[in-house]
N, CA, C and O atoms as a GROMACS GRO file, in nm:
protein
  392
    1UNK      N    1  15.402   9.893  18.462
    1UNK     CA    2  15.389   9.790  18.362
    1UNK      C    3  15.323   9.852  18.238
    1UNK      O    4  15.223   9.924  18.238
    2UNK      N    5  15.390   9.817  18.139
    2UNK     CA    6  15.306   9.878  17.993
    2UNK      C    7  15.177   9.813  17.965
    2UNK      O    8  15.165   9.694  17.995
    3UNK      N    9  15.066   9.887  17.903
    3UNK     CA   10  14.948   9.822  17.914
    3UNK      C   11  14.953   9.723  17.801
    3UNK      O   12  14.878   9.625  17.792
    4UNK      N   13  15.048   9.755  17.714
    4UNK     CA   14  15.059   9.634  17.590
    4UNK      C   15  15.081   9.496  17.652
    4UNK      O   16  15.020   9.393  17.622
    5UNK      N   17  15.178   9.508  17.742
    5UNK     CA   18  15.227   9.368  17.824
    5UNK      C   19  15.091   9.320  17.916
    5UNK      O   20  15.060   9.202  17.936
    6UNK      N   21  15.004   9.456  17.976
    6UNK     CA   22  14.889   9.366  18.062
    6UNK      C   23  14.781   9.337  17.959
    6UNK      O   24  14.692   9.271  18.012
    7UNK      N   25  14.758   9.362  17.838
    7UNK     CA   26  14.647   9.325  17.728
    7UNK      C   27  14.705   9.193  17.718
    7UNK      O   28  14.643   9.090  17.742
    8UNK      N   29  14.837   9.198  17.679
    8UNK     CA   30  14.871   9.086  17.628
    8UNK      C   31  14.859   8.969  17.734
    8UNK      O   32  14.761   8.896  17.727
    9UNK      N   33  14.916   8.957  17.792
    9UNK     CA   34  14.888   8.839  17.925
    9UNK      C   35  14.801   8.831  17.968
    9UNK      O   36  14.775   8.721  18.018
   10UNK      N   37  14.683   8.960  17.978
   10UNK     CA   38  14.542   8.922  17.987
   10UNK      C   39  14.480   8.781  17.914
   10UNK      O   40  14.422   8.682  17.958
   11UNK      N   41  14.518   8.818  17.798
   11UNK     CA   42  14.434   8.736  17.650
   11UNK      C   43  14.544   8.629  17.687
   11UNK      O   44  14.497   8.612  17.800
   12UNK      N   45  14.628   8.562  17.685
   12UNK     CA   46  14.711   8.447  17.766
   12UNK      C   47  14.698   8.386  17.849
   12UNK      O   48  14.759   8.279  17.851
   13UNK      N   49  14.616   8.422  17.958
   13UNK     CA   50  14.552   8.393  18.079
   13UNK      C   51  14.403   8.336  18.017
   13UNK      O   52  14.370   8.218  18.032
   14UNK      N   53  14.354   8.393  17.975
   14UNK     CA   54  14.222   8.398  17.956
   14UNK      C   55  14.185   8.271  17.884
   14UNK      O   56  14.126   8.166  17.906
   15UNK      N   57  14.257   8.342  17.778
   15UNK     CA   58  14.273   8.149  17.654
   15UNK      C   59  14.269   8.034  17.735
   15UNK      O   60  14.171   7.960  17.745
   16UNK      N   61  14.438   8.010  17.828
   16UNK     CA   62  14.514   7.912  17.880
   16UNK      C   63  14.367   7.909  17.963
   16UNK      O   64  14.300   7.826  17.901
   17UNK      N   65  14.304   7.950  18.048
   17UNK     CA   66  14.217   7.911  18.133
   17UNK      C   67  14.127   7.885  18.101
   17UNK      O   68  14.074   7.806  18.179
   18UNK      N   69  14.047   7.921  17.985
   18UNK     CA   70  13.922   7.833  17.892
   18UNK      C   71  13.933   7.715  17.853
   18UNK      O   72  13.848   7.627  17.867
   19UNK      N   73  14.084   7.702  17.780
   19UNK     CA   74  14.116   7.578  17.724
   19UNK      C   75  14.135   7.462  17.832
   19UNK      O   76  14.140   7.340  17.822
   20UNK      N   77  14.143   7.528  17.912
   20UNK     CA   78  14.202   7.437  18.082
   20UNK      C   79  14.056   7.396  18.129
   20UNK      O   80  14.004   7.284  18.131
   21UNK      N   81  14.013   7.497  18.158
   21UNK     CA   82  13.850   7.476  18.200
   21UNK      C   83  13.744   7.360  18.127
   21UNK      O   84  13.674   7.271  18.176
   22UNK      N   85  13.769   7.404  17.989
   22UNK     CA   86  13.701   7.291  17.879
   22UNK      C   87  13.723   7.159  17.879
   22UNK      O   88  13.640   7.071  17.900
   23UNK      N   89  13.884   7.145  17.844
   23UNK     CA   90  13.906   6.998  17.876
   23UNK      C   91  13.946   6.921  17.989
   23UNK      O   92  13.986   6.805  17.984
   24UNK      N   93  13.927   7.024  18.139
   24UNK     CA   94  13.924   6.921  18.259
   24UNK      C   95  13.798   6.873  18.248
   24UNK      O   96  13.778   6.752  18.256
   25UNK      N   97  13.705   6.953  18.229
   25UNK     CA   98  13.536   6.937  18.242
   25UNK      C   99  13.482   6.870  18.135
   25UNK      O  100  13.360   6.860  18.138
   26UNK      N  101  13.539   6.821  18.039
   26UNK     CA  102  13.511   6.705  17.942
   26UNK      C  103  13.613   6.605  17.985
   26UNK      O  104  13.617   6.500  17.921
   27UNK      N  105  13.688   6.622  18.075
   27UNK     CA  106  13.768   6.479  18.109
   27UNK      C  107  13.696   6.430  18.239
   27UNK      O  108  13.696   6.311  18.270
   28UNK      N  109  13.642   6.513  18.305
   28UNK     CA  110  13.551   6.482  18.450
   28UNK      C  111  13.387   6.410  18.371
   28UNK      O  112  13.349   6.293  18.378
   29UNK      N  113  13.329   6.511  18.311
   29UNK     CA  114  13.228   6.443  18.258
   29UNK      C  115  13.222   6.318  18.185
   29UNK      O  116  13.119   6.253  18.168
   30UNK      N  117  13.403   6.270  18.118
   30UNK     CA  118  13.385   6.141  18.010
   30UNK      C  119  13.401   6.020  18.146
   30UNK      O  120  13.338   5.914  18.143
   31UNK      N  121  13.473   6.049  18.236
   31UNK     CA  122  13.541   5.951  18.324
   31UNK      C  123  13.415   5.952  18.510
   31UNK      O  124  13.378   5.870  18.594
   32UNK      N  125  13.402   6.086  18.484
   32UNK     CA  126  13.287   6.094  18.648
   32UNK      C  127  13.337   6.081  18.758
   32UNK      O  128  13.286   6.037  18.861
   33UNK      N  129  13.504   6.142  18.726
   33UNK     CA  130  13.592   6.162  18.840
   33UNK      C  131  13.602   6.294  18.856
   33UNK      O  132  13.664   6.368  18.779
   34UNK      N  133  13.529   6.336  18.976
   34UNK     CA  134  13.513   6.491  18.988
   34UNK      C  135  13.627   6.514  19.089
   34UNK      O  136  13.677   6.624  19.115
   35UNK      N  137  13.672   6.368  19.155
   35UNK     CA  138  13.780   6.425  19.264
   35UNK      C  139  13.954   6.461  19.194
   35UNK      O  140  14.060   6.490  19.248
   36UNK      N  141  13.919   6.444  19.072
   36UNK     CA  142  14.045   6.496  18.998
   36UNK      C  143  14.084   6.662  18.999
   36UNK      O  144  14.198   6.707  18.992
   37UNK      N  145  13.963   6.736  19.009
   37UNK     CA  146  13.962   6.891  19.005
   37UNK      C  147  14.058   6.890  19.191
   37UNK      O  148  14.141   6.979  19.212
   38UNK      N  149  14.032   6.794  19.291
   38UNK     CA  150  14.104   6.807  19.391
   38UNK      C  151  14.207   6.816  19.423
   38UNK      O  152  14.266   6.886  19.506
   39UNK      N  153  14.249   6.706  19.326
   39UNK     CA  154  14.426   6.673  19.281
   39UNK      C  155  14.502   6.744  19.215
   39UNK      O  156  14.624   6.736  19.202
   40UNK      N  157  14.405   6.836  19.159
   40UNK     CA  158  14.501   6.937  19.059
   40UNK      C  159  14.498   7.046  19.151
   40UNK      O  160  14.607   7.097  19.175
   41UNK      N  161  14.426   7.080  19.193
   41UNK     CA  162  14.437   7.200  19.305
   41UNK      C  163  14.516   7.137  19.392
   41UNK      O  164  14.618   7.203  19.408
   42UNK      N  165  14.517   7.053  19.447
   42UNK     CA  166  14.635   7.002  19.541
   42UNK      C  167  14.754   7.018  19.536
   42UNK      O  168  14.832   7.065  19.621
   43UNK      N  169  14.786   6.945  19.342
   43UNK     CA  170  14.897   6.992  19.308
   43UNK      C  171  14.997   7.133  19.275
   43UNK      O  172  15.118   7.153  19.262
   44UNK      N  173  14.874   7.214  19.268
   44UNK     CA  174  14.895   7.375  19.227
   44UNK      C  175  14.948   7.416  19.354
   44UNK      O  176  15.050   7.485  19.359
   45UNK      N  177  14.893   7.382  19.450
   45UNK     CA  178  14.916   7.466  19.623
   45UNK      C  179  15.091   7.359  19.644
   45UNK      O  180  15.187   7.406  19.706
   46UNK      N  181  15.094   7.253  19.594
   46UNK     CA  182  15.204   7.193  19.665
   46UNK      C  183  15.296   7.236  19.518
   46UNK      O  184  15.393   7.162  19.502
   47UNK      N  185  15.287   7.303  19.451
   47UNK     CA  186  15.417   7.324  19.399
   47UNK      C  187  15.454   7.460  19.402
   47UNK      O  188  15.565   7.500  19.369
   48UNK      N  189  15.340   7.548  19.451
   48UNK     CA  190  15.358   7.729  19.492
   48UNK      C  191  15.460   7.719  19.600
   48UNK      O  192  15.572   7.770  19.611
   49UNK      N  193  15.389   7.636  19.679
   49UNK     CA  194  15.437   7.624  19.836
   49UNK      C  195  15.609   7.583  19.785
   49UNK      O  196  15.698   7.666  19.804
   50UNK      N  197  15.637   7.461  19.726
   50UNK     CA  198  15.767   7.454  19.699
   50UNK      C  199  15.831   7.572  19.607
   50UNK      O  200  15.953   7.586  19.608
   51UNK      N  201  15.786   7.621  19.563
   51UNK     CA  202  15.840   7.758  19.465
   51UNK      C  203  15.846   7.856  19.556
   51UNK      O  204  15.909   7.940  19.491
   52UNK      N  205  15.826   7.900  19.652
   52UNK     CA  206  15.821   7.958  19.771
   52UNK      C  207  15.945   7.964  19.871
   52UNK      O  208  16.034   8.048  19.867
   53UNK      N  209  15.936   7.872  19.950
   53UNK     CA  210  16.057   7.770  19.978
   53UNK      C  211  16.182   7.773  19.898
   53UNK      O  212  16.287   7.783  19.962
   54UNK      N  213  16.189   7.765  19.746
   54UNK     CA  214  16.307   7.755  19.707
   54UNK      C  215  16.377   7.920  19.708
   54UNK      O  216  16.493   7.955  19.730
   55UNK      N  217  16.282   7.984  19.682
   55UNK     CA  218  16.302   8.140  19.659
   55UNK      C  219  16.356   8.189  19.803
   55UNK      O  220  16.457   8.259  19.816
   56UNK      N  221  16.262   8.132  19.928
   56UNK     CA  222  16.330   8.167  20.056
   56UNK      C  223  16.504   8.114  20.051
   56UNK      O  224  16.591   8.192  20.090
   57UNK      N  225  16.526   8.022  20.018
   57UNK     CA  226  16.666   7.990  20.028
   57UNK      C  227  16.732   8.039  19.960
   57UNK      O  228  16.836   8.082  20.010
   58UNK      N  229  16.711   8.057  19.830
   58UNK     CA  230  16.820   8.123  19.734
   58UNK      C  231  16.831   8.274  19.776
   58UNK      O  232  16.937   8.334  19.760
   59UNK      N  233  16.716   8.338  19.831
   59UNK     CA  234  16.788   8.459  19.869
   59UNK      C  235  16.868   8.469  20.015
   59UNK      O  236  16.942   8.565  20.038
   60UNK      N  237  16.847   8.374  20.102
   60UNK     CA  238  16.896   8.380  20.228
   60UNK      C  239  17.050   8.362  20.159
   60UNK      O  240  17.143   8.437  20.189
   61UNK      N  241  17.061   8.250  20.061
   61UNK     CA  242  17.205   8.222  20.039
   61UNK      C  243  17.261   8.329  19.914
   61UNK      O  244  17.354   8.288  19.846
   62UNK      N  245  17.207   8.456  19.888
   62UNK     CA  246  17.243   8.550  19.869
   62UNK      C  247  17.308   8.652  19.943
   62UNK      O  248  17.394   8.731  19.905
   63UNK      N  249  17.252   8.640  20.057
   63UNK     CA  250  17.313   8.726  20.167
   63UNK      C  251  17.391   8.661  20.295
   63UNK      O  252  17.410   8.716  20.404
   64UNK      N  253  17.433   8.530  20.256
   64UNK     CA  254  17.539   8.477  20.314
   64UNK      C  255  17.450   8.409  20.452
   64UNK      O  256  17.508   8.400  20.560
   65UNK      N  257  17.312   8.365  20.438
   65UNK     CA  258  17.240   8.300  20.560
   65UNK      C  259  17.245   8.398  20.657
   65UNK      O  260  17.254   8.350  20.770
   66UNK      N  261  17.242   8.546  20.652
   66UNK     CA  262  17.183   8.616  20.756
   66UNK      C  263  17.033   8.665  20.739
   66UNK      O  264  16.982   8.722  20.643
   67UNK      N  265  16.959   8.616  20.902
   67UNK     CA  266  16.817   8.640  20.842
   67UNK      C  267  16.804   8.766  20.978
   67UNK      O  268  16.825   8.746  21.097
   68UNK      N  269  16.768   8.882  20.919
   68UNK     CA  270  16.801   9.024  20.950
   68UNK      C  271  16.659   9.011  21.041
   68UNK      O  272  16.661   9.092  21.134
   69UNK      N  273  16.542   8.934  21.037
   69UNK     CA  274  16.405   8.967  21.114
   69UNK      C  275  16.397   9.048  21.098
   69UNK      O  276  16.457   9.105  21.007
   70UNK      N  277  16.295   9.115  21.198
   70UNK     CA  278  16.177   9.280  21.175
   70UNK      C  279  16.260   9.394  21.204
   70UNK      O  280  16.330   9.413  21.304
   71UNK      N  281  16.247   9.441  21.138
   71UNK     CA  282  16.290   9.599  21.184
   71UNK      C  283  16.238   9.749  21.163
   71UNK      O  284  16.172   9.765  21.060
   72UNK      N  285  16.250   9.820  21.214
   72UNK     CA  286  16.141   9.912  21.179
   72UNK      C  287  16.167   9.972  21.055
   72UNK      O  288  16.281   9.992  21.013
   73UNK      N  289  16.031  10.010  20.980
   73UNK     CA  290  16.032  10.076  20.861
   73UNK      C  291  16.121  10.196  20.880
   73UNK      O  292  16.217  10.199  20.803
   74UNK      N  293  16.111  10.282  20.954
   74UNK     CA  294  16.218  10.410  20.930
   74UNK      C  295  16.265  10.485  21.096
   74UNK      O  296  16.216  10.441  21.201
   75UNK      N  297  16.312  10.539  21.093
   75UNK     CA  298  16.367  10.599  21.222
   75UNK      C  299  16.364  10.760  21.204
   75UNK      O  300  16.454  10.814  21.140
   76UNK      N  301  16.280  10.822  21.250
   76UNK     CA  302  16.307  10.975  21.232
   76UNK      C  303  16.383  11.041  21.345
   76UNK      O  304  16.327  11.030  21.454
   77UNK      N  305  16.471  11.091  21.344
   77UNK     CA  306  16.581  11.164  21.431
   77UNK      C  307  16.570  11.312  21.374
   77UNK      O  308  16.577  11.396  21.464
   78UNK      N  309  16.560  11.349  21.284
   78UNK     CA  310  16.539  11.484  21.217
   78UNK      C  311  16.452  11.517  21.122
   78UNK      O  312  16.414  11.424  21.050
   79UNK      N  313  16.395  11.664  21.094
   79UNK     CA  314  16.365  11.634  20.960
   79UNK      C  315  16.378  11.654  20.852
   79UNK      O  316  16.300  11.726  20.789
   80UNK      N  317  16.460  11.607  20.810
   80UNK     CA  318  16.593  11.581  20.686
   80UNK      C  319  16.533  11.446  20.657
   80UNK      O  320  16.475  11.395  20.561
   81UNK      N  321  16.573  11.404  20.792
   81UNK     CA  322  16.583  11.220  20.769
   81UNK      C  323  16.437  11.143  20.766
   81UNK      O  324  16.437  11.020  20.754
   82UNK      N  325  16.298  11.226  20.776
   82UNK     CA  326  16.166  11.200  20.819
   82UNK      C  327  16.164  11.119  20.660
   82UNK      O  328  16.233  11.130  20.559
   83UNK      N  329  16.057  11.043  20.696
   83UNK     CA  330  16.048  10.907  20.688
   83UNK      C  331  15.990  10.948  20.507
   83UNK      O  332  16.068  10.921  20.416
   84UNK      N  333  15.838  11.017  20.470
   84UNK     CA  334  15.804  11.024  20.384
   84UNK      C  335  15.951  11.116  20.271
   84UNK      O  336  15.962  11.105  20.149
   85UNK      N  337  16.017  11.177  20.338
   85UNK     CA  338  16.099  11.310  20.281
   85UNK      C  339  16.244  11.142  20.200
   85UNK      O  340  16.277  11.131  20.082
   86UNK      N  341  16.280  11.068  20.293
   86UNK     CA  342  16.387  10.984  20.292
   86UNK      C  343  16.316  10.849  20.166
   86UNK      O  344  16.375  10.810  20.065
   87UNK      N  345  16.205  10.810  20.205
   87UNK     CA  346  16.113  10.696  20.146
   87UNK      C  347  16.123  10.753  19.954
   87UNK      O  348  16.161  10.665  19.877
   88UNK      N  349  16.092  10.886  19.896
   88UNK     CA  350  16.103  10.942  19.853
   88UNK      C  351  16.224  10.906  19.736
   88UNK      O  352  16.214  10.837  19.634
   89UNK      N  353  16.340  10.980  19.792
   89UNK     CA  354  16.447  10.967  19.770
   89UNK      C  355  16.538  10.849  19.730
   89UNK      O  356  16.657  10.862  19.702
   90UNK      N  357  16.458  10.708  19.731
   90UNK     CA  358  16.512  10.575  19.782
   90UNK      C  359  16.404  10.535  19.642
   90UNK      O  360  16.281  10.540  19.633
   91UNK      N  361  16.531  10.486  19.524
   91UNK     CA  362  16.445  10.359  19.430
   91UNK      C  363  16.392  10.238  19.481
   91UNK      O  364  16.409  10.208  19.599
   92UNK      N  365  16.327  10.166  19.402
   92UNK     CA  366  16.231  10.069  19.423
   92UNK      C  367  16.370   9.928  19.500
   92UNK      O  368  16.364   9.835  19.581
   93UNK      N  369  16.477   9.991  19.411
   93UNK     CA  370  16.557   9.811  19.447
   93UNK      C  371  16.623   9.832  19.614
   93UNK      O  372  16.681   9.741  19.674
   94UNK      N  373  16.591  10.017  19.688
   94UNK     CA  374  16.689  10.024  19.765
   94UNK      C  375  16.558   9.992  19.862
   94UNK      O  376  16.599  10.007  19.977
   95UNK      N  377  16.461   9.967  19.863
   95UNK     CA  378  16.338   9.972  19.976
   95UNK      C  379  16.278   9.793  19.942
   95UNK      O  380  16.208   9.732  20.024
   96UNK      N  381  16.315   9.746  19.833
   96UNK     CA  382  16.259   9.628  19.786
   96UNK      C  383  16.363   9.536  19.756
   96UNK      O  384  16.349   9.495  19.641
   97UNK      N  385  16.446   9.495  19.804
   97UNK     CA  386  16.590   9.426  19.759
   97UNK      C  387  16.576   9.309  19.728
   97UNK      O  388  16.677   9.261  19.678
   98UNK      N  389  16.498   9.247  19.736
   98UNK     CA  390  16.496   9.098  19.723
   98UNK      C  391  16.335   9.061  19.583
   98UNK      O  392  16.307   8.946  19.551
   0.00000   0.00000   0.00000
């Protein structure tokens, strides 16, 4: 990642979360509903969880609903084929496909 892109989204994060911070905590202090900070965290976990979920399906229905389970990281039979020598050799999209 270029460090221009992590400065930048740093200071994006940072802002968005002050400004977030400030006016939940002047909306809790005007109203003295502290169980609202609950509901929003509630809501954060129940829409990851669904963003999650949708991502599981769209890639299963990328690969035609076959779900491949565990398999072992590598198989050494030679060493040609040994695991760090092969791992190596293999871009990010051929070890990380999804």
């Amino acid at each position: 990642v270029p460090w221009q892109y992590a400065v930048y989204f740093f200071f994006v994060c940072l802002l968005g979360a002050y400004i977030g911070k400030t006016r939940i905590d002047a909306y809790v202090k005007k109203t003295g509903m502290g169980s609202i900070l609950v509901g929003i965290l509630a809501t954060i976990i129940a829409l990851a969880t669904i963003g999650c979920i949708i991502i599981l399906f769209l890639n299963l229905a990328k690969v035609d609903w076959c779900v491949d389970g565990f398999k072992a990281f590598c198989t050494v039979s030679s060493e040609e084929n040994a695991c760090p020598t092969r791992l190596l050799s293999l871009s990010a999209e051929e070890i990380f496909p999804y």
